[in-house]
N, CA, C and O atoms as a CHARMM CRD file, in Angstrom:
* protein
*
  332
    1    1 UNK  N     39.87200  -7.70200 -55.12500 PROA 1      0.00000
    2    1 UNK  CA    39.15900  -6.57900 -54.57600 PROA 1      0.00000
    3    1 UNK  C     39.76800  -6.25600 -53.20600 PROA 1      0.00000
    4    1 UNK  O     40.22500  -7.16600 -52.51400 PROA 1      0.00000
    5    2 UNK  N     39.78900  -4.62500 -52.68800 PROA 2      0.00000
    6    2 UNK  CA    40.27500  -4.44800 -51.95000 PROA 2      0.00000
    7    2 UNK  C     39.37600  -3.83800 -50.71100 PROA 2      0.00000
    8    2 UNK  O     38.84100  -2.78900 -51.07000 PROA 2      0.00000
    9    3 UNK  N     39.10600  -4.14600 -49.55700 PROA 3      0.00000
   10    3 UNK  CA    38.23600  -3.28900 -48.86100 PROA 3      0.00000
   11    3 UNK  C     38.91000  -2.55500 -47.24200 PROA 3      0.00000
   12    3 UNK  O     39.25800  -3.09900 -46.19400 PROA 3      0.00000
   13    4 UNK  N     38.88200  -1.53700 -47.54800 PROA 4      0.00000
   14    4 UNK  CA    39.45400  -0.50300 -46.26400 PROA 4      0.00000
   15    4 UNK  C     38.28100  -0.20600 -45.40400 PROA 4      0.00000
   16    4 UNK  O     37.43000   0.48400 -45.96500 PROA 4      0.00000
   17    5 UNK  N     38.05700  -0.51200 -44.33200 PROA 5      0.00000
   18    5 UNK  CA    36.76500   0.49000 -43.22100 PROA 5      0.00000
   19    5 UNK  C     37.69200   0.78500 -42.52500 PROA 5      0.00000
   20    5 UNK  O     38.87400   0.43900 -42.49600 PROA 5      0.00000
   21    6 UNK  N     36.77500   1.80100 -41.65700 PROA 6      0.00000
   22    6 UNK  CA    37.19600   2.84900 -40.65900 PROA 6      0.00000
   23    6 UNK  C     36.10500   2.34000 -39.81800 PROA 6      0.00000
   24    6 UNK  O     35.01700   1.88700 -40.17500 PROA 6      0.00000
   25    7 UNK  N     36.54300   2.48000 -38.74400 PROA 7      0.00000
   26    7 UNK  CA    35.15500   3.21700 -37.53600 PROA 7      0.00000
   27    7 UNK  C     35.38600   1.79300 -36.62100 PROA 7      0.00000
   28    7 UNK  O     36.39200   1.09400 -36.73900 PROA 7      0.00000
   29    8 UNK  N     34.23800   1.49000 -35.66700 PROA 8      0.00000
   30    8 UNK  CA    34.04800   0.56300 -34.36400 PROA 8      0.00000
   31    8 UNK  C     33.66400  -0.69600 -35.10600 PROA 8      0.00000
   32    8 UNK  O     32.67300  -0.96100 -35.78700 PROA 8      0.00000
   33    9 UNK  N     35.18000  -1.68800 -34.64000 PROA 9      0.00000
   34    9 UNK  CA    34.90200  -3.17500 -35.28800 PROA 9      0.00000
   35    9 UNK  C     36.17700  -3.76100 -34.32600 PROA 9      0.00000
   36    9 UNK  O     37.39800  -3.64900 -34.43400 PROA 9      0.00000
   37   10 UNK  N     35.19500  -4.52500 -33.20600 PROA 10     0.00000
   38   10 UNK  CA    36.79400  -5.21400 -32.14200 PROA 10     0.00000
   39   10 UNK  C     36.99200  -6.71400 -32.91000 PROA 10     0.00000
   40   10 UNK  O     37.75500  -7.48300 -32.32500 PROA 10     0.00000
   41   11 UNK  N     36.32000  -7.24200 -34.28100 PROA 11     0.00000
   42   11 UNK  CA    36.91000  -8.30500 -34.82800 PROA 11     0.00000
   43   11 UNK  C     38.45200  -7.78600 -35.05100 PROA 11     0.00000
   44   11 UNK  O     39.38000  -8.53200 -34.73700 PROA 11     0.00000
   45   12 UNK  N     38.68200  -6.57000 -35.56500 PROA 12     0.00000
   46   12 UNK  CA    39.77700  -6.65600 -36.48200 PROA 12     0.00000
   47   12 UNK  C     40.50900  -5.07500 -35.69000 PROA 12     0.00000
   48   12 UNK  O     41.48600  -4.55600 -36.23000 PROA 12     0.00000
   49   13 UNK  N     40.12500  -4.68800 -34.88500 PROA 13     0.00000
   50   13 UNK  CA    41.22100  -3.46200 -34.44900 PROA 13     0.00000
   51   13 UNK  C     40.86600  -3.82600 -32.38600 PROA 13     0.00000
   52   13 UNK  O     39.86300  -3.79100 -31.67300 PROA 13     0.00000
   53   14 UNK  N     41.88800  -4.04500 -32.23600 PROA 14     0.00000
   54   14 UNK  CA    41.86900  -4.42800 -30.18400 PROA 14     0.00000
   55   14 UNK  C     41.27600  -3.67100 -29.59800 PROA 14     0.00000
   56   14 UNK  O     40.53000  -4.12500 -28.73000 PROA 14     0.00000
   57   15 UNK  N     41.33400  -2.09400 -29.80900 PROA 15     0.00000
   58   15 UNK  CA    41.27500  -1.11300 -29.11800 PROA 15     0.00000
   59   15 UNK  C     39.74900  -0.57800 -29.32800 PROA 15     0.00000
   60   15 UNK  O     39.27200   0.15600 -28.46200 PROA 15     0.00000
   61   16 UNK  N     38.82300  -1.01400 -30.70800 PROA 16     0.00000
   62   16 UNK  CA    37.38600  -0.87000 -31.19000 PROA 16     0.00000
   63   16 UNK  C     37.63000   0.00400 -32.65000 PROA 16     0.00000
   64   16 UNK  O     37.40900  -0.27500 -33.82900 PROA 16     0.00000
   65   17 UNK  N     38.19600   1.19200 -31.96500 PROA 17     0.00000
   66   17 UNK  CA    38.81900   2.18900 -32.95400 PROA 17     0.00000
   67   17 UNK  C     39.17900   2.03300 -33.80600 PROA 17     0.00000
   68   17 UNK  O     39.37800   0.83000 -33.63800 PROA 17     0.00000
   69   18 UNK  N     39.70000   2.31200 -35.32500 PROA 18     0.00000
   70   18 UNK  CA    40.29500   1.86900 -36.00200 PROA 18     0.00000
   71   18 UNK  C     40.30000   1.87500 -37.56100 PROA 18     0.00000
   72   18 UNK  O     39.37800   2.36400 -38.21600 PROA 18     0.00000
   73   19 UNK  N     41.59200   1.19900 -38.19900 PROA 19     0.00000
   74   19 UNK  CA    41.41300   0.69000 -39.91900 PROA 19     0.00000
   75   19 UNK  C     41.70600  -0.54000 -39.77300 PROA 19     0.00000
   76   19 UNK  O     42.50500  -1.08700 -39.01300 PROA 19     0.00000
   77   20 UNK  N     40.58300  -1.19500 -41.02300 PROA 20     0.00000
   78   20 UNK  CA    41.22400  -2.55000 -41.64400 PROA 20     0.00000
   79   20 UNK  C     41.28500  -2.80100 -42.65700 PROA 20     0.00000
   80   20 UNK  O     40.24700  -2.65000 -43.30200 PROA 20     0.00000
   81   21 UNK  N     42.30200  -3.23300 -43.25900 PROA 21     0.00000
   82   21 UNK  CA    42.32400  -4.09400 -44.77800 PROA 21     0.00000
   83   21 UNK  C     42.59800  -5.02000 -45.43400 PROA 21     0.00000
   84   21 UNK  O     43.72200  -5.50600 -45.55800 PROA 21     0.00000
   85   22 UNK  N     41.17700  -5.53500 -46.15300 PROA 22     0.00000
   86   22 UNK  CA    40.49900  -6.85900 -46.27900 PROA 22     0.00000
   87   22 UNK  C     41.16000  -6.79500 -47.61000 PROA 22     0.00000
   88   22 UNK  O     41.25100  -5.70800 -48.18200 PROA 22     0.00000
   89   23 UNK  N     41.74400  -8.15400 -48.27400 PROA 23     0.00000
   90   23 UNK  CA    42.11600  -8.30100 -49.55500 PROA 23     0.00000
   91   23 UNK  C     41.81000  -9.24200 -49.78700 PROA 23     0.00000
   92   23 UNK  O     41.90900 -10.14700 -48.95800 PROA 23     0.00000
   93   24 UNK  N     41.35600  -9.41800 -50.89200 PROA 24     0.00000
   94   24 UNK  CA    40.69200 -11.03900 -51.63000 PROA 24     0.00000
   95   24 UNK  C     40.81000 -11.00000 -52.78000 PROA 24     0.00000
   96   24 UNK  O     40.41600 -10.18800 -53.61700 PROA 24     0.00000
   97   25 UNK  N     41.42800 -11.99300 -52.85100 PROA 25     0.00000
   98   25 UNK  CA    42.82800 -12.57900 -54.31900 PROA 25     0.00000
   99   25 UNK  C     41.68100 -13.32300 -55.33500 PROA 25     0.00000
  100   25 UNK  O     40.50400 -13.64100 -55.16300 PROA 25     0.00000
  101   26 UNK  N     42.47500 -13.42200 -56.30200 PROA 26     0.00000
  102   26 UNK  CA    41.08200 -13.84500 -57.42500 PROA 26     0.00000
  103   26 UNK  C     41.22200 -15.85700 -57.22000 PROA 26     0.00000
  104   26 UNK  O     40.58800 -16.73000 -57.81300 PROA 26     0.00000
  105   27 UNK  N     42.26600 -15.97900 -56.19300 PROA 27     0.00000
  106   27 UNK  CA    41.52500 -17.73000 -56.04900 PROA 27     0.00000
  107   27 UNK  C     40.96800 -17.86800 -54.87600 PROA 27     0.00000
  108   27 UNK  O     41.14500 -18.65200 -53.94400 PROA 27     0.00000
  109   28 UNK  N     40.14200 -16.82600 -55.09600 PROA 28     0.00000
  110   28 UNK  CA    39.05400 -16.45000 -53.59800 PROA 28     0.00000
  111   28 UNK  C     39.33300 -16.82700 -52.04600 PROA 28     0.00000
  112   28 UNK  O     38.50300 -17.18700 -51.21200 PROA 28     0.00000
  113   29 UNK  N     40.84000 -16.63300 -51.87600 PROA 29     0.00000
  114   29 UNK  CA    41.11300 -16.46800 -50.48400 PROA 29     0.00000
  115   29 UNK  C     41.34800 -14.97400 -50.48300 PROA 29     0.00000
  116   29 UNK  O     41.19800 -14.18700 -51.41700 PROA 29     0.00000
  117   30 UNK  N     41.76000 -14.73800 -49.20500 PROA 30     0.00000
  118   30 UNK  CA    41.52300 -13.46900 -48.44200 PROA 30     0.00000
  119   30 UNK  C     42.07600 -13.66800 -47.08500 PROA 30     0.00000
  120   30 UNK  O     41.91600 -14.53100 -46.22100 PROA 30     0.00000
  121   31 UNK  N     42.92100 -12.37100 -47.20000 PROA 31     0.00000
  122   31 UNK  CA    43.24400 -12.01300 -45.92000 PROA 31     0.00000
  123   31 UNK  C     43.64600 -10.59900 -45.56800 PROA 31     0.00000
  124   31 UNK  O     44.07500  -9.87500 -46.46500 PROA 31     0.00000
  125   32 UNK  N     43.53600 -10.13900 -44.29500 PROA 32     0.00000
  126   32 UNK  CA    43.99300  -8.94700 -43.66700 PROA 32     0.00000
  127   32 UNK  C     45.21700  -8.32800 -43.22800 PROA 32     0.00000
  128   32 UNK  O     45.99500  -9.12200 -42.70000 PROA 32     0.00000
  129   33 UNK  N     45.64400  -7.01400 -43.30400 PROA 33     0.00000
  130   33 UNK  CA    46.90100  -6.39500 -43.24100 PROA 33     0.00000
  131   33 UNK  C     46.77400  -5.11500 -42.54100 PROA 33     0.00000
  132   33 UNK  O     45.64100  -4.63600 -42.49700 PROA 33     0.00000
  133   34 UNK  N     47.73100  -4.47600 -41.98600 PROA 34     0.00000
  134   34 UNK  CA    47.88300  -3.12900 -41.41300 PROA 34     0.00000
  135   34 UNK  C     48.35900  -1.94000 -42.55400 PROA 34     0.00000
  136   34 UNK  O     48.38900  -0.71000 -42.59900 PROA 34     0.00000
  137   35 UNK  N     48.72000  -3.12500 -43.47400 PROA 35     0.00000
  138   35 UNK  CA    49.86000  -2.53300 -44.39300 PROA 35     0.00000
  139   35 UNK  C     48.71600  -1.12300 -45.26800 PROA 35     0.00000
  140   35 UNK  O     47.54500  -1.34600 -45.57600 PROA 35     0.00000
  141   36 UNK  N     49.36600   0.11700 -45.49200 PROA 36     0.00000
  142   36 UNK  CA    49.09600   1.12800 -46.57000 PROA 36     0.00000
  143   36 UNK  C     48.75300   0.25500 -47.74400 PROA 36     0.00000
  144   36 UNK  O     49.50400  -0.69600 -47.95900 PROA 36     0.00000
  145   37 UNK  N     47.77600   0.43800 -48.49000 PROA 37     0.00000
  146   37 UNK  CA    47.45000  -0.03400 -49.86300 PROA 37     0.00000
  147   37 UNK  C     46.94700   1.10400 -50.34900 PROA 37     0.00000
  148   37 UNK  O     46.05400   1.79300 -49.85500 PROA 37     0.00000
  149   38 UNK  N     47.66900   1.31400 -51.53200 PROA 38     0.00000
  150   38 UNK  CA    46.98700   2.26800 -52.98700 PROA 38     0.00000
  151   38 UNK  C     45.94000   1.38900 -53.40400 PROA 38     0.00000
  152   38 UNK  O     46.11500   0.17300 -53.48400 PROA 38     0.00000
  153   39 UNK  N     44.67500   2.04900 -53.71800 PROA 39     0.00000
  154   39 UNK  CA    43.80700   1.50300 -54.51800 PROA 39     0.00000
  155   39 UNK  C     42.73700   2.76700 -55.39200 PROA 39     0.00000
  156   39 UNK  O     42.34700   3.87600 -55.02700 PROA 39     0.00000
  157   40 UNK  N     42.51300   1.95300 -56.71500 PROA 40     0.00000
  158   40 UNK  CA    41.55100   2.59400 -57.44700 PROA 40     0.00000
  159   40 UNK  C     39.89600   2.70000 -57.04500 PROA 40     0.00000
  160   40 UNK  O     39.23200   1.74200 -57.43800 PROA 40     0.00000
  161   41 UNK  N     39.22700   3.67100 -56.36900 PROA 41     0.00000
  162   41 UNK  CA    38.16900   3.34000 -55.50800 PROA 41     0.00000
  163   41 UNK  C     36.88500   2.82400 -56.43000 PROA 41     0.00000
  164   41 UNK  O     36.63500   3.83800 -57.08200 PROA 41     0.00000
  165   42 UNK  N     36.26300   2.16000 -56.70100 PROA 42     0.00000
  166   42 UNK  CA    34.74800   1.90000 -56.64200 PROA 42     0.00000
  167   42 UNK  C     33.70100   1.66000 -56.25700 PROA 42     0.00000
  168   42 UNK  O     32.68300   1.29900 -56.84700 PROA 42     0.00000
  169   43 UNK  N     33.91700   1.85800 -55.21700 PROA 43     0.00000
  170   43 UNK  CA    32.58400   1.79200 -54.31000 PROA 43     0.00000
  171   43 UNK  C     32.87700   2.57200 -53.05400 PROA 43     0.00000
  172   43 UNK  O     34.01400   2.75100 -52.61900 PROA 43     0.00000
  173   44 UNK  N     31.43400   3.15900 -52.33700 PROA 44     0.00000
  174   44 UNK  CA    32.06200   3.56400 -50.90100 PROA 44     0.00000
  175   44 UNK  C     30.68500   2.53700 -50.45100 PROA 44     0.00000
  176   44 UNK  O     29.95600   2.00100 -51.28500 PROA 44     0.00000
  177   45 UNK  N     30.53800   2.41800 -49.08200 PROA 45     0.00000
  178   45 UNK  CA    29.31400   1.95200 -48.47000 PROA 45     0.00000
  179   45 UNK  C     29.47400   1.97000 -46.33800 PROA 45     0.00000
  180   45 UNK  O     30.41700   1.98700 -45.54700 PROA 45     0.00000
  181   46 UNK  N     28.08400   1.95400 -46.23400 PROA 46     0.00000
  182   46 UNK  CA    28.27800   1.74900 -44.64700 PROA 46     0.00000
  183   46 UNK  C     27.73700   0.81900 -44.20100 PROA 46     0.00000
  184   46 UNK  O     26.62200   0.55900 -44.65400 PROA 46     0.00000
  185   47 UNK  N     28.20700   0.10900 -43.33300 PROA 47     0.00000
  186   47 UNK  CA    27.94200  -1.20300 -42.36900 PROA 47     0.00000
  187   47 UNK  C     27.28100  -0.93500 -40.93600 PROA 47     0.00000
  188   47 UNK  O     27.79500  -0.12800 -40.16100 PROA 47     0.00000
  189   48 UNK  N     26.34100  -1.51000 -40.67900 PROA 48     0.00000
  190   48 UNK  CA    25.92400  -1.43100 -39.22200 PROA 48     0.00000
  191   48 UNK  C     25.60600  -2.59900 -39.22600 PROA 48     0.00000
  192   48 UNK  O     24.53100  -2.98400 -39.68600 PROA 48     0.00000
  193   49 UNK  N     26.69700  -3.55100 -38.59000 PROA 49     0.00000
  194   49 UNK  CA    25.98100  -4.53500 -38.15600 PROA 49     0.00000
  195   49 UNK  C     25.97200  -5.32300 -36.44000 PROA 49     0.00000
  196   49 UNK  O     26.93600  -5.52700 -35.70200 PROA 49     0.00000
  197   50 UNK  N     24.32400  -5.66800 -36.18700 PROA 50     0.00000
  198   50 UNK  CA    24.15200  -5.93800 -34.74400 PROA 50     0.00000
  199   50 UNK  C     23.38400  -7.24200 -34.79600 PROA 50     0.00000
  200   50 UNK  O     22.52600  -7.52100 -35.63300 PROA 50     0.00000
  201   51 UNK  N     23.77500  -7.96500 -33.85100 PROA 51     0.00000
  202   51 UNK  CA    23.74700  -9.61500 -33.54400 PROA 51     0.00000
  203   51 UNK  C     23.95300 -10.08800 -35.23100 PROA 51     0.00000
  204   51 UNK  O     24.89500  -9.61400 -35.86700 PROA 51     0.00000
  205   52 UNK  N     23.11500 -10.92800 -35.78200 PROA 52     0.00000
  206   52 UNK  CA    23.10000 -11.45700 -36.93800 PROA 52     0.00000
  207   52 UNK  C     22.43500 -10.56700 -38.22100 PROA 52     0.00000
  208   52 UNK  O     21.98900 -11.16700 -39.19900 PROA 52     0.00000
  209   53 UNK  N     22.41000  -9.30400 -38.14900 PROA 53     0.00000
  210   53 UNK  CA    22.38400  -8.67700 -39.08700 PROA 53     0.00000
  211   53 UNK  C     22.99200  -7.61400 -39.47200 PROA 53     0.00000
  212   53 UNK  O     23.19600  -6.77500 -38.59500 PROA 53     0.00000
  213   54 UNK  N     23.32400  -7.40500 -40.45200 PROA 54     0.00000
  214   54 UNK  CA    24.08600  -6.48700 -41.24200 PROA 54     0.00000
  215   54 UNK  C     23.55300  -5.34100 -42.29900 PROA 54     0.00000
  216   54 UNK  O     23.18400  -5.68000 -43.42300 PROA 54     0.00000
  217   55 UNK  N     23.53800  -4.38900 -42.00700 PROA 55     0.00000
  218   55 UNK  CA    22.42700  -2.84400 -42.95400 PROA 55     0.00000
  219   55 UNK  C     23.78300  -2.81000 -43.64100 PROA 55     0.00000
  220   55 UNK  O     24.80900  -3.09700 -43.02500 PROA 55     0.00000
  221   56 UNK  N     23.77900  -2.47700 -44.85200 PROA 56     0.00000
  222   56 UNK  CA    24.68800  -2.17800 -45.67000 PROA 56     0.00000
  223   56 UNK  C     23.64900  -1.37300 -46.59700 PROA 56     0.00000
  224   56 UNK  O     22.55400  -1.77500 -46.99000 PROA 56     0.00000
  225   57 UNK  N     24.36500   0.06400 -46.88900 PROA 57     0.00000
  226   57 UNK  CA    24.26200   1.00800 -47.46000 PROA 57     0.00000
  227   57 UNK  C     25.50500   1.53200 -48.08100 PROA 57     0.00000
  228   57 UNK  O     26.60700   1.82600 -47.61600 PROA 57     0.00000
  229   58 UNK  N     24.90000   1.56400 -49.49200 PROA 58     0.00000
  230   58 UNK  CA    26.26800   1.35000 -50.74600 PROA 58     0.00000
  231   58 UNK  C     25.87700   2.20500 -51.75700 PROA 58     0.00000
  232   58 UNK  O     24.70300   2.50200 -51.97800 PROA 58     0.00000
  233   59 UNK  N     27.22600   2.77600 -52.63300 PROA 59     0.00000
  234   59 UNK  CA    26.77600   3.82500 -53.38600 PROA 59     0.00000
  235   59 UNK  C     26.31300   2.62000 -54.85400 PROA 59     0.00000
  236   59 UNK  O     25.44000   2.78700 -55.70600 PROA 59     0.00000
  237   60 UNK  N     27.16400   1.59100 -54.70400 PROA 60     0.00000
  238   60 UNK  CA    27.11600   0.38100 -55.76500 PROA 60     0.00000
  239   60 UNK  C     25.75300  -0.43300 -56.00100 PROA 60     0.00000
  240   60 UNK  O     25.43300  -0.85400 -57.11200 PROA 60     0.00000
  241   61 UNK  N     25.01000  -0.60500 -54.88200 PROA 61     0.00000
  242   61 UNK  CA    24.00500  -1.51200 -54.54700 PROA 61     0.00000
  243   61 UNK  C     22.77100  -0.64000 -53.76100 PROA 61     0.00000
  244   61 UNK  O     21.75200  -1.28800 -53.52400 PROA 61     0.00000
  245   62 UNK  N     22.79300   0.58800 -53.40100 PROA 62     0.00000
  246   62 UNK  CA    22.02900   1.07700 -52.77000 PROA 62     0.00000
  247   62 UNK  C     21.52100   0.07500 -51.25800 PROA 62     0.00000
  248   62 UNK  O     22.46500  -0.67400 -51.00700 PROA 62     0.00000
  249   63 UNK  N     20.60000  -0.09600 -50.44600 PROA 63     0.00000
  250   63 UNK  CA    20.84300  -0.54100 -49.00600 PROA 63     0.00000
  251   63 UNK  C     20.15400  -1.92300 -49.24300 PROA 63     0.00000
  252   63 UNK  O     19.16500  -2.28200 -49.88200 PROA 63     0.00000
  253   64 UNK  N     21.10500  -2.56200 -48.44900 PROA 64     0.00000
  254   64 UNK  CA    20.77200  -4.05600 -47.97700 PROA 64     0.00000
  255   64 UNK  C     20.59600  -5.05700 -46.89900 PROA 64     0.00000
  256   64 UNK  O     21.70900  -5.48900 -46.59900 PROA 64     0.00000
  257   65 UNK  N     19.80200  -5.52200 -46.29900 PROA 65     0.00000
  258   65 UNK  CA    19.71800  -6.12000 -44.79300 PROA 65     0.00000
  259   65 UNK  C     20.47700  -7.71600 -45.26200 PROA 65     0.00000
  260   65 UNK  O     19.88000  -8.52300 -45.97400 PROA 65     0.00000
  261   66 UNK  N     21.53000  -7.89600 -44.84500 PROA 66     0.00000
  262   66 UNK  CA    22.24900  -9.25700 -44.73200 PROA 66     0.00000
  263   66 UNK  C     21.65300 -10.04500 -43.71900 PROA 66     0.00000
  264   66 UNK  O     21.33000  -9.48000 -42.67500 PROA 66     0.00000
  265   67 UNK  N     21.40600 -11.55400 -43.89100 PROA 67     0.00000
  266   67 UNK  CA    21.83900 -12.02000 -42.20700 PROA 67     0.00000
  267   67 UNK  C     23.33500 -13.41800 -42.13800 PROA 67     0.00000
  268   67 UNK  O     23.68200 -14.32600 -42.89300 PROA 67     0.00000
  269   68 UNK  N     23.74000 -12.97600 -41.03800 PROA 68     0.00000
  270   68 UNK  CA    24.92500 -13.51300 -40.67600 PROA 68     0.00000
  271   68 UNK  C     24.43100 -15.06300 -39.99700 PROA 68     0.00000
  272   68 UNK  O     23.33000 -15.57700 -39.79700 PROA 68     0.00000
  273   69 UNK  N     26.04300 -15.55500 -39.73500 PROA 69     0.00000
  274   69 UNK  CA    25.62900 -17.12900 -39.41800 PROA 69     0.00000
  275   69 UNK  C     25.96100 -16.44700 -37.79100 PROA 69     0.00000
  276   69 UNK  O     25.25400 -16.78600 -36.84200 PROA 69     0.00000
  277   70 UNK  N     27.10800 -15.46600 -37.62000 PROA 70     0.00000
  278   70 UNK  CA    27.75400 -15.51900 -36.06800 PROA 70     0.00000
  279   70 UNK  C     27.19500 -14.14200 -36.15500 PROA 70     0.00000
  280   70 UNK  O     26.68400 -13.62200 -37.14700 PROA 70     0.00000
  281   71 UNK  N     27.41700 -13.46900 -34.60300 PROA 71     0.00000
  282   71 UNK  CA    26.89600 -12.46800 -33.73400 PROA 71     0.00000
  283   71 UNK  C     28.14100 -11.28600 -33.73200 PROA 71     0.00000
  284   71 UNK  O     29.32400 -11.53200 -33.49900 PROA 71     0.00000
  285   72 UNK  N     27.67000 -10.18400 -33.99400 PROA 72     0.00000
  286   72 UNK  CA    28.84900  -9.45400 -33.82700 PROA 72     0.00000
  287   72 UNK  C     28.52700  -7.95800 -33.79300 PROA 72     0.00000
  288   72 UNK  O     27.37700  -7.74900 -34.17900 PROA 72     0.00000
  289   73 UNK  N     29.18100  -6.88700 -33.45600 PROA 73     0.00000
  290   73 UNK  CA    28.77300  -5.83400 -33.77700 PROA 73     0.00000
  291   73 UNK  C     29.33500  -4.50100 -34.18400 PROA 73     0.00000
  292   73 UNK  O     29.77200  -3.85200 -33.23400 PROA 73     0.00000
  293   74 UNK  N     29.44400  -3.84200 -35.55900 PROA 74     0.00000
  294   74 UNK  CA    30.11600  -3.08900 -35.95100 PROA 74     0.00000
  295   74 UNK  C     29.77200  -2.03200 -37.02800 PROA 74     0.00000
  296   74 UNK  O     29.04600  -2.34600 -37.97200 PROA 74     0.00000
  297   75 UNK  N     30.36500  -0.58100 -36.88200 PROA 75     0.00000
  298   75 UNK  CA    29.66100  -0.06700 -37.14800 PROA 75     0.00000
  299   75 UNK  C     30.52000   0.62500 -37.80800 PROA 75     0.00000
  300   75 UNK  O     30.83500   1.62500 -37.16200 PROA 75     0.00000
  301   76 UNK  N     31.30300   0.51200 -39.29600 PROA 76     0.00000
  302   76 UNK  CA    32.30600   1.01700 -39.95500 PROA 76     0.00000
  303   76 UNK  C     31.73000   2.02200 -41.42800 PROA 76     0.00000
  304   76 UNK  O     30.51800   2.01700 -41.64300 PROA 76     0.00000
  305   77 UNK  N     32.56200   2.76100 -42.28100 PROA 77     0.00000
  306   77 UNK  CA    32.65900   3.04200 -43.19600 PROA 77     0.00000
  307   77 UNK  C     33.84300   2.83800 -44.09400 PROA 77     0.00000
  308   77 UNK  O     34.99000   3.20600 -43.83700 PROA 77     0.00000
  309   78 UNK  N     33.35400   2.07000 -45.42200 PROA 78     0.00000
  310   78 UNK  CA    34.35600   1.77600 -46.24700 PROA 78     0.00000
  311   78 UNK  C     34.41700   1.96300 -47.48900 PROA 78     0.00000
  312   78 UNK  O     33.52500   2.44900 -48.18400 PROA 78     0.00000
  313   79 UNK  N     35.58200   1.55000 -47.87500 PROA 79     0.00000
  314   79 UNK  CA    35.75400   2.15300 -49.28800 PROA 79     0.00000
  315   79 UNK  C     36.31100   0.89700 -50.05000 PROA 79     0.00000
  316   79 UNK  O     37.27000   0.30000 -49.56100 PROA 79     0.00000
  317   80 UNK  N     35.75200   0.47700 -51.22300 PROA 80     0.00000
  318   80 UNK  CA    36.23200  -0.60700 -52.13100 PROA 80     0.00000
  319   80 UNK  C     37.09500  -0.78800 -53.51600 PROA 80     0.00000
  320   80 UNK  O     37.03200  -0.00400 -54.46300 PROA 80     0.00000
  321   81 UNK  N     37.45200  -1.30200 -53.49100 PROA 81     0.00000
  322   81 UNK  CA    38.27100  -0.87000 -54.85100 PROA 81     0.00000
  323   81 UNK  C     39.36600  -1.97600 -55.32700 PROA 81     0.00000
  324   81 UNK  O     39.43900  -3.14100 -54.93800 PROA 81     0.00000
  325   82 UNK  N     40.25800  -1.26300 -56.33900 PROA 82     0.00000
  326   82 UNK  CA    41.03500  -2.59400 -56.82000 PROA 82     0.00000
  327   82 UNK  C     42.52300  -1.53100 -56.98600 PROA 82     0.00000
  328   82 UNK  O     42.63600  -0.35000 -57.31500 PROA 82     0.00000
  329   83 UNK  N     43.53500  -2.57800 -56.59100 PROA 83     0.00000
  330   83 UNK  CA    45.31500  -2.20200 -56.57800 PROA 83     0.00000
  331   83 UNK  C     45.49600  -1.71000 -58.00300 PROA 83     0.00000
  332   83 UNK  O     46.60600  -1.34900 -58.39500 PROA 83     0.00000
């Protein structure tokens, strides 16, 4: 599975601004790239997440309150899918 966001996340872009893309291989590691990826989309959804929680609103799952183990805060839109 492939996941692209956009928007305010200083885990993964220096500047706040930004894209990232999350890839996770089917022997369930995962890692991140700058690199362009083609992908077939299935899902879109939005993230707001502040201290240990996470609102996720999804066209796949409709909305969900996560809670996290660490603190963080970000507030992206993404798109999911497969290569």
């Amino acid at each position: 599975m492939i996941y692209i966001e956009y928007g305010l996340d200083f885990d993964n872009n220096s500047f706040g601004f930004g894209r990232s893309v999350e890839v996770e291989q089917t022997d369930g590691t995962e890692y991140r790239t700058k690199e362009k990826v083609k992908l077939v989309t299935k899902s879109y959804y939005f993230r707001l997440w502040i201290g240990k929680y996470v609102l996720v609103i999804s066209k796949a799952h409709g909305v969900e309150l996560i809670h996290k183990n660490r603190y963080n805060f970000k507030v992206v839109f993404g798109i999911k899918g497969e290569q």
